[in-house]
C-alpha positions in Angstrom: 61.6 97.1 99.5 60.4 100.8 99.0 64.1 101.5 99.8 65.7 99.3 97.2 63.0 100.7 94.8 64.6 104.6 95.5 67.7 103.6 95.1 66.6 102.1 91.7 64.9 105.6 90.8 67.8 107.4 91.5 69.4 105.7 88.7 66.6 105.6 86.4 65.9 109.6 87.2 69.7 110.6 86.3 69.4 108.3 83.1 66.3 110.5 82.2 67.9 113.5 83.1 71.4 113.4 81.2 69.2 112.0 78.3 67.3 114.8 78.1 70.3 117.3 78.2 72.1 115.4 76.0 69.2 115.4 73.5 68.4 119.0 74.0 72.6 119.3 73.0 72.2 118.0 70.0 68.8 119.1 68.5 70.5 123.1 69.9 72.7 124.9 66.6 75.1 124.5 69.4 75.8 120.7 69.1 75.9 121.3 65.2 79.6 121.3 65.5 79.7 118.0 67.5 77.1 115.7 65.7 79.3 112.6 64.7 77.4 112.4 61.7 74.6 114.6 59.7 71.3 113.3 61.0 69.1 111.2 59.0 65.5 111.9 58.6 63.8 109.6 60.9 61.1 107.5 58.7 58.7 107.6 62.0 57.1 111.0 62.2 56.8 112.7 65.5 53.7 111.3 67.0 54.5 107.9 66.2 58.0 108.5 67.7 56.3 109.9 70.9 53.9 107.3 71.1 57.1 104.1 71.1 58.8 105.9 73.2 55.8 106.8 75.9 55.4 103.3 75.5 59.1 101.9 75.8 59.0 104.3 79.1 56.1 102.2 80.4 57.3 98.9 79.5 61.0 99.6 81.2 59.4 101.2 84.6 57.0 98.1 84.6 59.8 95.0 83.7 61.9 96.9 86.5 59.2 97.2 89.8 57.7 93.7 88.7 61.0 91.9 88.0 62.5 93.4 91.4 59.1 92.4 93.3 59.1 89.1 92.5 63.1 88.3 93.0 63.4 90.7 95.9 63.8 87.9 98.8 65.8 86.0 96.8 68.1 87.9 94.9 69.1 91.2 97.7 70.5 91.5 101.2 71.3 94.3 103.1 73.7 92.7 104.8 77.1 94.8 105.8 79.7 94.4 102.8 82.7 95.8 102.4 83.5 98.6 99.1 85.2 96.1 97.5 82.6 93.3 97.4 79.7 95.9 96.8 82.5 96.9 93.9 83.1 93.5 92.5 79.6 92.5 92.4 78.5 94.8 90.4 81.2 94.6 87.8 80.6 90.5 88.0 77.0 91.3 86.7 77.7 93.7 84.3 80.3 91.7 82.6 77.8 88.6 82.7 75.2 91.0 81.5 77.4 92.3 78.5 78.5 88.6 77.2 74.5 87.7 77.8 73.5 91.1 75.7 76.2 90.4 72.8 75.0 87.0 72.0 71.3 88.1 72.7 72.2 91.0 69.9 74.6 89.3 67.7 72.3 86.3 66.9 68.8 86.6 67.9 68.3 90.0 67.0 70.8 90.1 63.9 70.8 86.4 62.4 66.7 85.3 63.3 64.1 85.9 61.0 62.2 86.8 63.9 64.4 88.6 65.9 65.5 90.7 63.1 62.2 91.9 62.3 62.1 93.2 66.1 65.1 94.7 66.3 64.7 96.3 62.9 62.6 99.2 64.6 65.5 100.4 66.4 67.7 100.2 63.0 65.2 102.6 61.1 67.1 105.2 63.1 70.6 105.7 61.1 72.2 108.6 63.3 70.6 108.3 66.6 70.5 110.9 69.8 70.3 110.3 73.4 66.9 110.3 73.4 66.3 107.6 70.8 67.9 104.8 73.2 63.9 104.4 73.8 62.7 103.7 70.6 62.6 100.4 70.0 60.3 97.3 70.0 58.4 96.7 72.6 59.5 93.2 73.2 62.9 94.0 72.8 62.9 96.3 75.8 61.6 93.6 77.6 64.2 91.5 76.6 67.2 94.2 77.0 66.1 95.0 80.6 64.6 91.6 82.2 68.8 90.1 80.7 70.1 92.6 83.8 67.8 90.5 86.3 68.6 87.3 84.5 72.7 88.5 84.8 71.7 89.1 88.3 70.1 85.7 89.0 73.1 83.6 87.7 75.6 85.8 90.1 72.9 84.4 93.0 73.1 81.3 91.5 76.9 80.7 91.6 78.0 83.6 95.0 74.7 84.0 96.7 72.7 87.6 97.2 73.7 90.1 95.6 73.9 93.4 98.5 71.4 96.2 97.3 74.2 98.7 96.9 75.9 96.5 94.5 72.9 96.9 92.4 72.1 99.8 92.7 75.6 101.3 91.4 75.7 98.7 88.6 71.6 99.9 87.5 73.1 103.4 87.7 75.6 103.1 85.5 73.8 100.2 83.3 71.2 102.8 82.3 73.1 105.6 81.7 75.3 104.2 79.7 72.5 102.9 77.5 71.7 106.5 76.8 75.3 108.0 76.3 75.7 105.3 73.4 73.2 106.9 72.0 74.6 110.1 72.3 75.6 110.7 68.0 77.8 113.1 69.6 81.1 114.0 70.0 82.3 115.8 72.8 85.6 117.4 74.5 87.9 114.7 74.4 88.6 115.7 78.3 87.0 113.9 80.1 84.3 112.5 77.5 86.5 110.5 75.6 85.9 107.2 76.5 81.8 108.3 76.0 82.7 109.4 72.3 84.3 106.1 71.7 81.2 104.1 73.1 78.9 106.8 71.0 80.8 106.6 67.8 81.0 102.3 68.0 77.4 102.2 68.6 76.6 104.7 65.9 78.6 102.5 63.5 76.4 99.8 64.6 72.9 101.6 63.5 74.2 102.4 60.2 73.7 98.3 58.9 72.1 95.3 60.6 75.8 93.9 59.5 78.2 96.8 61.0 79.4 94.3 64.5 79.8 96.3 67.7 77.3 94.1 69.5 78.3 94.7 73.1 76.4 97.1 75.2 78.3 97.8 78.3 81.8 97.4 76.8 83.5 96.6 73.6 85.4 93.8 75.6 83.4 90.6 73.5 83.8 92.5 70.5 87.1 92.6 70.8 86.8 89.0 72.0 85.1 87.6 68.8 86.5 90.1 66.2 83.2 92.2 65.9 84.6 95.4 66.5 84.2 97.8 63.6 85.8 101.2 64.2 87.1 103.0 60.7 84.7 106.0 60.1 82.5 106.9 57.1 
């Protein structure tokens, strides 16, 4: 298990890192030029903004070692596999994941009383940066990373174990793109443009609790159900 676990921090480690460069980016007079939007003042001051985040950190690294510990026999194998099943399995989640996420978003955290109040703490942000993919609710980064296990334990359900590499790819690029949505920036349209796109849908999204682009992963179930909002301000 401590293997699977590296493999995990590899993923989780390169998410912190291209945060924090992408962050860095745009708070530099450097990204000035390549800020989607003019930023917002944030109505959390700094400490408080620490503090959600330090604790967003916490409940992420815990839902991940206790979720993977208590699924581990059940859900993993480290059987041989060939590149294209370690391939396919972990676009099979992700897709299961993002159709999970976008009703999860769409309806519990946009049309509930309840869930709107949660999700409403990740709203107050209006032009967000890499490194506010971490403040949210703390329950609705519970909620956001236990889905990935749940994606994972329907796969088992229907296939059988998933192999470790599988997820491990699919973690890696689950959590980074959670932070490059985040980005508020635009960058060279070689090779980023398909990161600008994702960054400029999700930033639409923060604007209003009612601007659609639901989808996390991909904008494939907003295109699905017509929830895709693209024009610019």
């Amino acid at each position: 298990m401590l293997s699977f676990y590296l493999l995990l921090a590899v993923g989780a480690g390169a998410s912190g890192l291209i945060m924090t460069v992408l962050t860095m980016f745009y708070r530099s007079p450097a990204g000035d030029s390549r800020k989607l939007r003019p930023p917002r003042p944030r109505p959390a001051g700094v400490a408080r903004w620490g503090a959600n985040v330090a604790l967003n950190s916490a409940v992420s690294l815990g839902t991940v070692c206790g979720l993977t510990y208590w699924v581990y026999p059940l859900f993993y194998t480290w059987g041989a596999a060939s590149i294209g099943r370690i391939i396919l399995e972990g676009v099979a989640i992700l897709l299961i994941y993002d159709l999970l996420y976008y009703l999860l978003h769409r309806y519990a955290f946009h049309e509930w009383k309840l869930g709107r109040r949660v999700h409403a703490v990740h709203h107050v942000v209006k032009t967000p940066s890499a490194a506010d993919s971490l403040y949210l609710h703390p329950l609705e980064m519970f909620l956001g990373v236990a889905l990935l296990w749940v994606s994972t334990g329907l796969w088992v359900l229907i296939v059988g174990p998933v192999n470790v590499y599988a997820f491990a790819w699919m973690f890696f690029v689950y959590s980074i793109l959670n932070v490059v949505i985040h980005s508020g920036l635009e960058l060279p349209a070689f090779p980023f443009a398909p990161i600008n796109y994702l960054a400029e849908r999700h930033q639409r999204h923060h604007l209003s609790m009612t601007a659609g682009n639901f989808a996390s992963v991909s904008p494939i179930f907003d295109w699905l159900f017509r929830t895709e909002v693209r024009s610019r301000d």
